[in-house]
C-alpha positions as semicolon CSV with decimal commas, in nm:
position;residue;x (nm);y (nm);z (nm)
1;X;6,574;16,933;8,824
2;X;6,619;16,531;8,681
3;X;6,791;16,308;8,899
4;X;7,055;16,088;8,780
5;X;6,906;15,726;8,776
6;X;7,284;15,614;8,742
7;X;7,313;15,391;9,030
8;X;7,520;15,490;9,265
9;X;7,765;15,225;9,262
10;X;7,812;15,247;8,868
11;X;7,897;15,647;8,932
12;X;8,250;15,767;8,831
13;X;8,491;15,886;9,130
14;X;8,466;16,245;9,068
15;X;8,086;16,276;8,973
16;X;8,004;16,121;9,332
17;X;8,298;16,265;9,445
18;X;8,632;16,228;9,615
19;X;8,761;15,950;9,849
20;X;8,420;15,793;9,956
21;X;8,312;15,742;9,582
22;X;8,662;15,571;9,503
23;X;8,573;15,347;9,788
24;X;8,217;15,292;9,695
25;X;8,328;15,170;9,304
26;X;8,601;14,926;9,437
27;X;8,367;14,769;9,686
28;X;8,112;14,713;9,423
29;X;8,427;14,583;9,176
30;X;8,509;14,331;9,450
31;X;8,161;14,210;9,513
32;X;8,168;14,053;9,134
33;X;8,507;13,939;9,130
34;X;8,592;13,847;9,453
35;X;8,773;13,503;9,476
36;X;8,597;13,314;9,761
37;X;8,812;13,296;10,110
38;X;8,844;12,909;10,040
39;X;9,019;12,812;9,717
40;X;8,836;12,602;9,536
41;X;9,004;12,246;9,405
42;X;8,900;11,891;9,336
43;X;8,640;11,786;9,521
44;X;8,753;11,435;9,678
45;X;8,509;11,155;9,723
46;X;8,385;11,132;10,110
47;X;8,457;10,757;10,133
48;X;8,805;10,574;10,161
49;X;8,737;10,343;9,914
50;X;8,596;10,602;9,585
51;X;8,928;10,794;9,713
52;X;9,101;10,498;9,595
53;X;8,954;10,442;9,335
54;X;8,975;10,785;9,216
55;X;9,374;10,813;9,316
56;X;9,418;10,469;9,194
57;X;9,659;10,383;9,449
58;X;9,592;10,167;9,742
59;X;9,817;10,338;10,026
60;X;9,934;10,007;10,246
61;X;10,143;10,069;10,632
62;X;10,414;9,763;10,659
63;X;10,653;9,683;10,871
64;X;10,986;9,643;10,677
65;X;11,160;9,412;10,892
66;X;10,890;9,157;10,945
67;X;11,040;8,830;10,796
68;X;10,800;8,649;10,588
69;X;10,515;8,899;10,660
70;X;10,662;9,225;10,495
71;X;11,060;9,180;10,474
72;X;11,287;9,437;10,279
73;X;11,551;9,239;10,160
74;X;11,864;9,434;10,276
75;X;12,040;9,329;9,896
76;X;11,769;9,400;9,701
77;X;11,556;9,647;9,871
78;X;11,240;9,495;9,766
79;X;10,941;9,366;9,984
80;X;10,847;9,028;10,019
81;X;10,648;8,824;10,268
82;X;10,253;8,694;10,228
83;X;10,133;9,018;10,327
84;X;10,307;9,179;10,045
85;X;10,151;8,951;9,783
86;X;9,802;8,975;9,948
87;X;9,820;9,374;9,960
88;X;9,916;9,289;9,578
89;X;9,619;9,086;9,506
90;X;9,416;9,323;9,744
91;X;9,546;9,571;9,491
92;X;9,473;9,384;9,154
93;X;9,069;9,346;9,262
94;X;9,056;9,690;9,339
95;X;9,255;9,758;8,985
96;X;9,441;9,997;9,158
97;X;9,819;10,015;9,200
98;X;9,952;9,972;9,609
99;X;10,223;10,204;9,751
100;X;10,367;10,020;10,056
101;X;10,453;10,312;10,353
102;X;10,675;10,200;10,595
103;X;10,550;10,129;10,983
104;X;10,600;9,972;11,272
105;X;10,398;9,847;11,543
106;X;10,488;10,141;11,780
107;X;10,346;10,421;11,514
108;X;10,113;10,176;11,385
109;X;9,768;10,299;11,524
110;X;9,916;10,676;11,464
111;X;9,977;10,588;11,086
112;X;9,648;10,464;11,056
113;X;9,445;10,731;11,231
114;X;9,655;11,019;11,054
115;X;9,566;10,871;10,731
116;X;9,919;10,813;10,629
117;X;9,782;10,496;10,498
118;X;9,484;10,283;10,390
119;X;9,502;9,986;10,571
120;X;9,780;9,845;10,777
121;X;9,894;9,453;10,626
122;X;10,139;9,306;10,830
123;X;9,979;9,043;10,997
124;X;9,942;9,265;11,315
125;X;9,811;9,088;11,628
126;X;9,456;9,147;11,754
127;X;9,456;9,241;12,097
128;X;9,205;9,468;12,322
129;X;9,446;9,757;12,323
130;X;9,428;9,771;11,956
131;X;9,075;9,692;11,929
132;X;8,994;10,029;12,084
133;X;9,163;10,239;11,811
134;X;9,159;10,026;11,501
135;X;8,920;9,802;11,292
136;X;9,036;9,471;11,214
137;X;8,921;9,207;10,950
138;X;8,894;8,871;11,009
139;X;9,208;8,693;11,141
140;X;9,425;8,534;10,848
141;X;9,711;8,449;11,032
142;X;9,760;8,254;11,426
143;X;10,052;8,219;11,608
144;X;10,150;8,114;11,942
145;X;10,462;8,324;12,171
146;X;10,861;8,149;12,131
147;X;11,151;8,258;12,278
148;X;11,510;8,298;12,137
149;X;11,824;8,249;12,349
150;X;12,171;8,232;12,239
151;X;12,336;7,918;12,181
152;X;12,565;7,970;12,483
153;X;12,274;8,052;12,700
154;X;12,315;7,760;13,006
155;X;12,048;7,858;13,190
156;X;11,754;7,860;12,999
157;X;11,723;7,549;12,845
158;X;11,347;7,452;12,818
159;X;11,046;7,702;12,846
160;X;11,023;7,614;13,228
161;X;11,359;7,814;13,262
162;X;11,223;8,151;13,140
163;X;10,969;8,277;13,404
164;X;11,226;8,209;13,732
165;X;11,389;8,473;13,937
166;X;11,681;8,674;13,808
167;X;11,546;8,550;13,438
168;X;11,561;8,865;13,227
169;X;11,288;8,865;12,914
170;X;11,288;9,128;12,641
171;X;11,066;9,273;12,482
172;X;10,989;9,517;12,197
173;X;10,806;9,856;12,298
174;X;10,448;9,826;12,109
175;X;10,432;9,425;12,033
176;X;10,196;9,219;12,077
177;X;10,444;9,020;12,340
178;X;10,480;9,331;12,548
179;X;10,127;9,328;12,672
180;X;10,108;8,915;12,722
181;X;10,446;8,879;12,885
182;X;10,343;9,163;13,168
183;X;10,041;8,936;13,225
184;X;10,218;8,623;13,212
185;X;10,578;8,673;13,371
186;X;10,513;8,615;13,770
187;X;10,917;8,620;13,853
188;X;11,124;8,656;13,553
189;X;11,239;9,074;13,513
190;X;11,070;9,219;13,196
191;X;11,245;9,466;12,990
192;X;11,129;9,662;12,736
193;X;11,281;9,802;12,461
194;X;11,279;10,038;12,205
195;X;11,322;9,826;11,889
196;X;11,295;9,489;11,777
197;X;11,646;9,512;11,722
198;X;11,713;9,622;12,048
199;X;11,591;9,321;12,177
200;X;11,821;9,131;11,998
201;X;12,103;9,298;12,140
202;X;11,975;9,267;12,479
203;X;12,006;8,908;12,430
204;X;12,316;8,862;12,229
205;X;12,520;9,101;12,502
206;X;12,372;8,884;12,778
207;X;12,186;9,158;12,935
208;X;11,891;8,986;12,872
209;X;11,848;8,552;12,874
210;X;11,568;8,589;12,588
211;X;11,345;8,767;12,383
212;X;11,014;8,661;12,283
213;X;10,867;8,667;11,928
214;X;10,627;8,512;11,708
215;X;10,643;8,196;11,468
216;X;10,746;8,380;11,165
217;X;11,066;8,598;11,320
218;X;11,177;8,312;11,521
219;X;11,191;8,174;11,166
220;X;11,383;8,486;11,096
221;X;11,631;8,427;11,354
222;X;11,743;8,045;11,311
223;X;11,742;8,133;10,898
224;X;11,983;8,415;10,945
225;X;12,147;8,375;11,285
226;X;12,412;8,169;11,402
227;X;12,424;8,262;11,754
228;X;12,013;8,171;11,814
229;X;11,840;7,885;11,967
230;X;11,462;7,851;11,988
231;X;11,259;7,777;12,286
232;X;10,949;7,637;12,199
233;X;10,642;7,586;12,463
234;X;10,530;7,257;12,571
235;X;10,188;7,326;12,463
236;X;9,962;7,628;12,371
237;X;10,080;7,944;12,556
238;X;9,882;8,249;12,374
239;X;9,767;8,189;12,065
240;X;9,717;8,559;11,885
241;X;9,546;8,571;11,529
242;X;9,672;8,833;11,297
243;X;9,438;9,069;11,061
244;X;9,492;9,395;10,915
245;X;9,403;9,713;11,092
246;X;9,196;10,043;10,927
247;X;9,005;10,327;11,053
248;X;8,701;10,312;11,233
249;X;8,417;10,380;11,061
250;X;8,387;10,323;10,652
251;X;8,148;10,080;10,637
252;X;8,166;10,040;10,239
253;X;8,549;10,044;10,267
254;X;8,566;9,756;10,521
255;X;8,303;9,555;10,361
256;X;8,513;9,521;10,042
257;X;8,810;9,436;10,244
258;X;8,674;9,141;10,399
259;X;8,490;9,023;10,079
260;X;8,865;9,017;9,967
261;X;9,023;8,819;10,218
262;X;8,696;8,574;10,236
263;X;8,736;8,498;9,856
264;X;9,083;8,437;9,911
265;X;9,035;8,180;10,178
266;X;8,818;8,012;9,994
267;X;9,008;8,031;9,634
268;X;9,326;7,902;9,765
269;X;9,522;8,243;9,736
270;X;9,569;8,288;10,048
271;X;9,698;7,938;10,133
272;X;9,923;7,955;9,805
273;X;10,088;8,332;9,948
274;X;10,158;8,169;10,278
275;X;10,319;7,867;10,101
276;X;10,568;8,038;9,918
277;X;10,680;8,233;10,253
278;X;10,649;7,873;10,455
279;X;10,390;8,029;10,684
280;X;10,137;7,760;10,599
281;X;10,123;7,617;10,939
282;X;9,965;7,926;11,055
283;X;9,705;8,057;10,827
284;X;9,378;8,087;11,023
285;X;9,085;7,847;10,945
């Protein structure tokens, strides 16, 4: 008697015979065409900055309310402020186009480690805190700390005023100004608030005697505010430099960051953006 050299596998149904052959040809049918358990797609480059490249969009985090930094002008809509034009020319070297994603300092190091941006540009203060979550560059901005009172504030009429006893100072939750005035403030009541806005409120309702800010939204606040008064102090009180914040890690990424903002030190660009936003008096040496 021959034996069929047919393999089983390659059989018909009902010459191997009832349910178990059925099952035998449709395993063998699925072993060719089987679509793996993982779609397959586009494989992405592994590094941030061939992903840019590749998407040609540089993904920037701002801060929309940041006068002179990255401002949406409530009219228009659009962005301006240095950090605007230098995620622009940031954008131009890379020849790339830049989608600004809207931030704040609170969900700041959140944005940046969920990847809901590429870098963060809006001239965000360097401070240990930060350090331990984000990469910065180089410094390209410094300020020192103000205060803004109302005009109608009696009490607090020199920077000596603010730090006495039944003094109230706001600040906003996640600033820079939050962590210095908790160190600094030895009788004055800190409060701390949700919003930069809120702080403003605070002050203007006289629940609070001042809030403190930087150089560029005190600017913000004598521009646009009739009610404000700036209280400058006497002499240095914490000078903080600015950079802009990534992810840990992508070496090749940062490198060509900082090659950026180094060449536009040294070109003038830099100087020229801060100019046109009247921020020259702080750009970092």
């Amino acid at each position: 008697m021959r034996l069929d050299s047919t393999p089983v596998a390659a059989r018909s149904p009902r010459r191997v015979g009832g349910r178990a052959a059925a099952a035998l040809v449709c395993a063998a049918w699925l072993a060719v065409v089987q679509v793996p358990a993982q779609a397959t797609g586009p494989v992405l480059p592994a590094d941030r900055l061939s992903r840019i490249l590749h998407a040609k969009t540089l993904r920037v985090c701002v801060w929309p309310d940041y006068y002179g930094i990255t401002y949406r002008n409530p009219k228009t809509q659009q962005l301006m402020g240095i950090d605007v034009d230098n995620a622009r020319a940031l954008a131009n070297v890379l020849g790339v186009q830049v989608e600004f994603v809207d931030s704040s300092f609170a969900k700041l190091i959140d944005d940046v480690l969920a990847d809901r941006c590429d870098i963060a540009m809006f001239a965000i203060g360097i401070t240990p805190q930060r350090q331990e979550k984000l990469r910065f560059t180089q410094p390209h901005l410094a300020s020192d700390i103000y205060a803004i009172t109302t005009q109608s504030n009696r009490r607090i009429r020199s920077w000596a005023d603010i730090d006495q006893p039944d003094t109230v100072v706001a600040v906003a939750k996640g600033t820079l100004h939050e962590s210095v005035m908790k160190t600094k403030l030895k009788a004055a009541e800190l409060r701390v608030v949700e919003t930069p806005a809120a702080r403003e409120q605070e002050v203007r309702s006289g629940r609070a005697d001042v809030f403190m800010t930087d150089y560029p939204f005190s600017r913000r606040m004598l521009d646009n505010s009739d009610w404000a008064r700036l209280v400058s102090p006497p002499s240095t009180y914490h000078i903080t430099p600015y950079a802009w914040a990534m992810a840990p890690g992508d070496d090749r990424w940062y490198i060509q960051v900082e090659r950026t903002l180094a060449a536009m030190k040294q070109d003038g660009r830099l100087l020229a953006n801060a100019r046109r936003h009247g921020l020259e008096s702080i750009v970092a040496k």
